[in-house]
N, C-alpha and C positions, 0 to 999 in steps of 0.2 A: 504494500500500500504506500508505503512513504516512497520506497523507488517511482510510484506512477505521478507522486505529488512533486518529486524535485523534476523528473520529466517536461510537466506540465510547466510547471516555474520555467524549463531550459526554452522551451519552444516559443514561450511567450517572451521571454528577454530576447530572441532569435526571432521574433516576428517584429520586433519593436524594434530592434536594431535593422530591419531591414526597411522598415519607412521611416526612421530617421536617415540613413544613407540613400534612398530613394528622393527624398524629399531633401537633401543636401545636394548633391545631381541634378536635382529641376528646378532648382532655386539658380546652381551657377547656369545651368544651359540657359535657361530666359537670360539674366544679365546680359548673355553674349551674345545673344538674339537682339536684347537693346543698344546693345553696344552696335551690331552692325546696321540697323536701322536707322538710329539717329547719328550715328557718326556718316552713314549713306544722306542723309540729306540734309546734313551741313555742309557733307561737300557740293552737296550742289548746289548749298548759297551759297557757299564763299567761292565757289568756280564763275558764277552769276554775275554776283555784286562785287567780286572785290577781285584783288590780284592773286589769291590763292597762297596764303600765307599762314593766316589764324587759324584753319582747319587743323596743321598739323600738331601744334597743341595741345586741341582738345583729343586729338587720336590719340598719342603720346602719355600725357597725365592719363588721361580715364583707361588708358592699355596698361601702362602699371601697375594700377589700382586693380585692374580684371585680373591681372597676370595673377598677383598677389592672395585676393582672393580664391584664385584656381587651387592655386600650389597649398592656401589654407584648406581649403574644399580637401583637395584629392589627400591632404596628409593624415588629415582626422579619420577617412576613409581608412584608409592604409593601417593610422594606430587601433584602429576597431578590431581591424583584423588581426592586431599582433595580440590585444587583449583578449582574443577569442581564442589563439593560440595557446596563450600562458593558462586561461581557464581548462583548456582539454587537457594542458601536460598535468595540471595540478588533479586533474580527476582522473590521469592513469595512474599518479602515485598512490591515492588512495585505493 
């Protein structure tokens, strides 16, 4: 009985880790769907109205910012998976 109760505990922290990562993924995919959107038509007003300058800026700054958040995104990913590691070796010791 207690083995089908920690089961249950396992599957449920394992379902919940899977829409927090799910949902850390569609949070950066949109940004960078915004990011190619409006950074697409600011270049077409700054190609318009002006000499084609101040675009690369805003591409620049806000591409950092994306970078950074990515490499935040995919690394919490990554330590997820290393904490799911350590949990499985700690329950082959027992």
């Amino acid at each position: 009985m207690d083995q089908q109760i920690s089961n249950e505990l396992t599957e449920e922290k394992v379902y919940n880790l899977a829409i927090t990562r799910l949902n850390l993924k569609q949070n950066f995919i949109r940004q960078v769907i915004t990011y190619i959107v409006v950074n697409a038509f600011l270049f077409m007003l700054d190609f318009m109205f002006s000499d084609g300058t101040w675009f690369y800026y805003v591409l620049g700054i806000w591409g950092i910012i994306l970078i950074s958040r990515g490499i935040k995104t995919y690394s919490s990913l990554k330590f997820t998976l290393t904490t799911k590691a350590i949990e499985r070796e700690i329950e082959r010791l027992k």
